[in-house]
BADOPA-463168 format. One record per residue: z, x, y of N, C-alpha, C, O in turn; residue in one letter. Coordinates in pm, whole numbers, plus 50000, padded with zeros to 5 digits. Atoms other than C-alpha are relative to their C-alpha. Last residue first. Example, Ala and Ser with C-alpha at 12.3 -4.5 7.8 and 13.67 -1.06 7.14 Angstrom:
# BADOPA-463168
499944991849881507145136749894500734992350109500904997450220S
500005008949881507805123049550500005009050120500665019450118A
END
This chain:
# BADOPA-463168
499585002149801847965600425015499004990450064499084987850184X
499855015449976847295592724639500294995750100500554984250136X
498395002149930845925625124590499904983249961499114975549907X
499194988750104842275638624389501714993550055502574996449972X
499875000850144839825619424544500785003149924500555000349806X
499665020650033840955609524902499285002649867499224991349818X
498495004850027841915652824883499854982650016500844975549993X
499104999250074838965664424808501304990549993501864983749907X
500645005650142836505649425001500884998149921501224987249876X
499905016250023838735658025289499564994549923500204984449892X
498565005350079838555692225144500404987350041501064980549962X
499534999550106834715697125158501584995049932501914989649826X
500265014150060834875681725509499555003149802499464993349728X
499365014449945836955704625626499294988649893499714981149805X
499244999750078835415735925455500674986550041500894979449943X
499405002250201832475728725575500955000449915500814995649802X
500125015150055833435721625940499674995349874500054985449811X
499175006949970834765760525902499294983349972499244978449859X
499915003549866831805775325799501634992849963502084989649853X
500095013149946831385788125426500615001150155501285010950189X
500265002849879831215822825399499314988150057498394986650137X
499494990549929833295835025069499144998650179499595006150266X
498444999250003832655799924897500445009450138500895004950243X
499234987250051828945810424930501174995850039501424998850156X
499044994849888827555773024940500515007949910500815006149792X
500304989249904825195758124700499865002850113498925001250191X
500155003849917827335724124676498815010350013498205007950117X
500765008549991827865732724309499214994150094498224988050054X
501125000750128828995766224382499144992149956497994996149938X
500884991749962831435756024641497955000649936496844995349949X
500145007349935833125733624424499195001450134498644991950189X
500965008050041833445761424245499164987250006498184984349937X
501264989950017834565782124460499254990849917498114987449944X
500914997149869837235755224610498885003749922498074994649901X
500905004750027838975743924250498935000250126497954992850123X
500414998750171841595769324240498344990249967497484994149888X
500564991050012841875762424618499715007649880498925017049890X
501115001749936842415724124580499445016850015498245017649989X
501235001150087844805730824283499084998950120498165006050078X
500764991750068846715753024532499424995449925498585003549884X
500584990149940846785730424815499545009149901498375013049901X
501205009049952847785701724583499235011850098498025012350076X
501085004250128850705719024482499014998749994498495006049909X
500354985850034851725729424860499415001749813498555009449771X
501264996149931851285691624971499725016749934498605020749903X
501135006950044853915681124667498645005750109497615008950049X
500354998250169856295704024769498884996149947498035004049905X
500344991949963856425693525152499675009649841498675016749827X
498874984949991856755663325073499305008649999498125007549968X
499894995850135854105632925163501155015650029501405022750127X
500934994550049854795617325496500375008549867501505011849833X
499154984650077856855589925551499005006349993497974999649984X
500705000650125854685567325841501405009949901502215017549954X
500085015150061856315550626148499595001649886499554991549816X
498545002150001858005586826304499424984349885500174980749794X
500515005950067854265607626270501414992849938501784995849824X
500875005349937855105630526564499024990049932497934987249981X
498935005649845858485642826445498954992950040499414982250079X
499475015449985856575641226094500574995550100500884983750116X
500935011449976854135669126187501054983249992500954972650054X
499995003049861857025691926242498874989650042498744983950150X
498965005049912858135689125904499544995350138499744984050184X
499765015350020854595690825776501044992250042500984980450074X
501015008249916854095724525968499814981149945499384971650010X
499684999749860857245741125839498664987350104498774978850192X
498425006349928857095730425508500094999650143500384989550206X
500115015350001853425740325454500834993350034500624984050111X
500655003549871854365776325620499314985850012498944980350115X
498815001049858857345776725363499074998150118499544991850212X
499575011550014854485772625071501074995850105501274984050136X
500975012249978852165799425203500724980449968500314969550006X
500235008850186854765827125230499284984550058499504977250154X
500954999450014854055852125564499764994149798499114996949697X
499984986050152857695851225590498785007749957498895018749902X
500445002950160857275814525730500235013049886500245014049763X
500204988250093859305816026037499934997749843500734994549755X
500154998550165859285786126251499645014449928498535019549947X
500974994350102860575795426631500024995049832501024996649763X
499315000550167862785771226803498345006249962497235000849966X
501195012050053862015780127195500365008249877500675019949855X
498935013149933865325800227386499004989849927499364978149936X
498754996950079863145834527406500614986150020500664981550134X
499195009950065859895822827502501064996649941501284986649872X
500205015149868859425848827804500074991349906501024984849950X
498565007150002860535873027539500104988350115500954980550158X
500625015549878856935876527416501424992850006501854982949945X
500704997649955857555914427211499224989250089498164991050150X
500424989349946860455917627100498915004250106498965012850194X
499204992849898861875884527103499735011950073499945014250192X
500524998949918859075876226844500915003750173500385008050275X
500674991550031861285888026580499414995750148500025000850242X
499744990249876863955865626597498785009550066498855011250188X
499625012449918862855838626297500195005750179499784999750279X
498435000750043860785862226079500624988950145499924983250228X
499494997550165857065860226023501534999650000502104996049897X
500684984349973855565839326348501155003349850501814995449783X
500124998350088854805798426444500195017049993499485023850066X
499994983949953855305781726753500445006149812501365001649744X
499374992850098854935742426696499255017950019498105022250033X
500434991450071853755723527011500965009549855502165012149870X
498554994050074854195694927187499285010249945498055009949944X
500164991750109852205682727503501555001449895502764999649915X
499375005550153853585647227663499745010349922500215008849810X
498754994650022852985664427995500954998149888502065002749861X
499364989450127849635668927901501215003450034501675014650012X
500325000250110848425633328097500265010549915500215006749798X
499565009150118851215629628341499335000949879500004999749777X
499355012949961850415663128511500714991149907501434994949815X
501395007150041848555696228423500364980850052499504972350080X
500845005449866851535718228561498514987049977497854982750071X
499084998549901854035720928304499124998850136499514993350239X
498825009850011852185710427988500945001150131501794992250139X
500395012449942849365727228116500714990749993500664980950066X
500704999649832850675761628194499404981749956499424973850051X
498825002849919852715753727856499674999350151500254992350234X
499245016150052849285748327634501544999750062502144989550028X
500885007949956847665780627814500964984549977501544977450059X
500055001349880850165801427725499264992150112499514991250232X
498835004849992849925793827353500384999250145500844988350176X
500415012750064846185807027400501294990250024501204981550110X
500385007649932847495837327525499674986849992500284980050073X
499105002649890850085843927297499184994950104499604984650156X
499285015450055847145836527012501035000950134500844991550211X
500405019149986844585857227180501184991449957501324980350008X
499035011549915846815890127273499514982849989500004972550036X
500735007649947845385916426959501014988050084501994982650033X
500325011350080846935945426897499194988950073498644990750182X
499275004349917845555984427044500424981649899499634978249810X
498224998449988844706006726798500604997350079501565004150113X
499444996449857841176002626877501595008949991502175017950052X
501154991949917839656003126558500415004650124500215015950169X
500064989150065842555994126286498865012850102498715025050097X
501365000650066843925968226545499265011849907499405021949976X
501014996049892847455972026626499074999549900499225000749778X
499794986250085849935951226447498795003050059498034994150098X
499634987949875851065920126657500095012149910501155016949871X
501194992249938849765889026455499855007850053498745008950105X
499064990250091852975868426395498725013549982499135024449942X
499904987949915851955847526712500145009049895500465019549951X
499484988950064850715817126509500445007750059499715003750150X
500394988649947850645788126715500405006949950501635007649954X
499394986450091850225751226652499665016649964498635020549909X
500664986950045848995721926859501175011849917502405012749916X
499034989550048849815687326978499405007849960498225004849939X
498665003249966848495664927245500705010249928501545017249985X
498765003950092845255676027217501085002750046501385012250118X
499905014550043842235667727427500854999749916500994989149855X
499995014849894842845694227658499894989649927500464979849974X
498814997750017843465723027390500494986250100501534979650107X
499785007050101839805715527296501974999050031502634991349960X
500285008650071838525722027644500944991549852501364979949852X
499005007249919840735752527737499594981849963500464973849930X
498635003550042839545762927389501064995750069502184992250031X
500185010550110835775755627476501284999949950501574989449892X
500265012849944836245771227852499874988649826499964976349826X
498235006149963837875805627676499704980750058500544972050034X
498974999450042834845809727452501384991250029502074982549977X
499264987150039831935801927687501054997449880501154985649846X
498935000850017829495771127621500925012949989500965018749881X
499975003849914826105773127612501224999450063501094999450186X
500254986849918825795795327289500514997350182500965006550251X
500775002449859827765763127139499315016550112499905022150204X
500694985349972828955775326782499084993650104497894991950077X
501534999649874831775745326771499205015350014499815025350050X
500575013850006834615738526545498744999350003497904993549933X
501164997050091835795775226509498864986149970497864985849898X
501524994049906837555768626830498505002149889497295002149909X
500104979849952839845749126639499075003250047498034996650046X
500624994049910841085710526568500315013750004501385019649996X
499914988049999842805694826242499035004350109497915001950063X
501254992749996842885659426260500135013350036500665014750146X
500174995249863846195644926149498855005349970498505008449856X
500545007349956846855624125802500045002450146500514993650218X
499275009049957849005640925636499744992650094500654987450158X
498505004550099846975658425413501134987850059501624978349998X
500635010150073844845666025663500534994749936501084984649979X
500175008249878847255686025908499284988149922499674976649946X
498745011449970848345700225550499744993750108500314982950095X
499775009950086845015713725459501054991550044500934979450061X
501145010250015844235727425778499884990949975499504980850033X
500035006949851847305750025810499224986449989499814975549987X
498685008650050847035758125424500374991750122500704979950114X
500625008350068843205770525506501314992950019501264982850089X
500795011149915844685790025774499794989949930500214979549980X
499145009249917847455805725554499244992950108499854984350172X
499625010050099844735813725326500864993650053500934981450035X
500435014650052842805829225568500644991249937500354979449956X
498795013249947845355853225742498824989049914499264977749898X
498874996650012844005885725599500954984050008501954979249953X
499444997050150840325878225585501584997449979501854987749909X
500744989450082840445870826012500124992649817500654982149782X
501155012150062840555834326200499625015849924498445018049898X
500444991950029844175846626332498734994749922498914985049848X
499484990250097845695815226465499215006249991498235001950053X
500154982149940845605790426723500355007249933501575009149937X
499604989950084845255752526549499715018250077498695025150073X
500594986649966844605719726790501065016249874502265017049849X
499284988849991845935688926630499145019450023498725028449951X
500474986649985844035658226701501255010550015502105009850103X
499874994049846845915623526628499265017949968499485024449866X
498834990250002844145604326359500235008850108499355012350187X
500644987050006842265573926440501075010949995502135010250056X
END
């Protein structure tokens, strides 16, 4: 069964495509992509379904690059640092079972977050640039530390394959009738797992 990878990132317009690319490549290489967007449980708070999901995964991945004040408030937003804070409070106190956590820390330039969450200063930041094919690199690299018995596909080849799969989303969409522009999360999953054991050779 594939290992669960929890995903903390911006779930706006702006960042979609680098979500989708998140997604895709955890799939792609044969990890299960986990997020809060999983589940619309009324029963169920927020923070208890992502302390939840962050509990059954071993590894996870964290945007922070997200620190521009909100257009309404004009204050920014703290979910992803928090969130990320959560997965070291448990890796450091939670015991033997999440002391094996790992995580990949994710933001636009390599220093940058120094400024503003210097309590991780000294942890290897990935810096994508906010470019979609360097943020496939970064997250397939770090998937292979934790996938040592398989090769996994290059990091080239997954970002190809990402963009014919989103060249061929809407319409693929379309046929399904589904609005492309507000499909669900578990739809888009299991639209692109479709995709990709038809279309790859992964």
């Amino acid at each position: 069964m594939p290992h669960p990878v929890f995903i903390n990132c911006p779930f706006d317009s702006g960042y979609n495509e680098k979500f989708r690319a998140i997604v895709f490549t955890i799939t792609y290489c044969n990890f299960a992509p986990r997020s809060a967007l999983e589940v619309d449980d009324a029963t169920e708070a927020r923070l208890a379904k992502i302390i939840r999901i962050i509990g059954e995964c071993r590894l996870s991945i964290h945007d922070i690059s997200r620190t521009e004040p909100d257009a309404k408030t004009g204050l920014p937003r703290f979910n992803m640092p928090f969130e990320l804070g959560i997965v070291f409070g448990a890796k450091g106190l939670g015991g033997p079972k999440h002391a094996t956590k790992s995580c990949l820390v994710l933001d636009k330039a390599q220093f940058r977050y120094r400024k503003f969450f210097s309590d991780i200063a000294g942890q290897d930041i990935g810096a994508h640039g906010d470019n979609v094919p360097r943020l496939v690199a970064l997250v397939r690299n770090w998937l292979s530390q934790h996938h040592r018995a398989v090769l996994l596909p290059g990091d080239q080849l997954i970002a190809k394959d990402f963009g014919r799969f989103a060249r061929a989303f809407p319409e693929i969409c379309r046929k399904a009738g589904i609005q492309s522009e507000k499909v669900t999360y578990n739809d888009f999953v299991n639209i692109m797992k479709v995709w990709v054991a038809k279309h790859t050779l992964v």
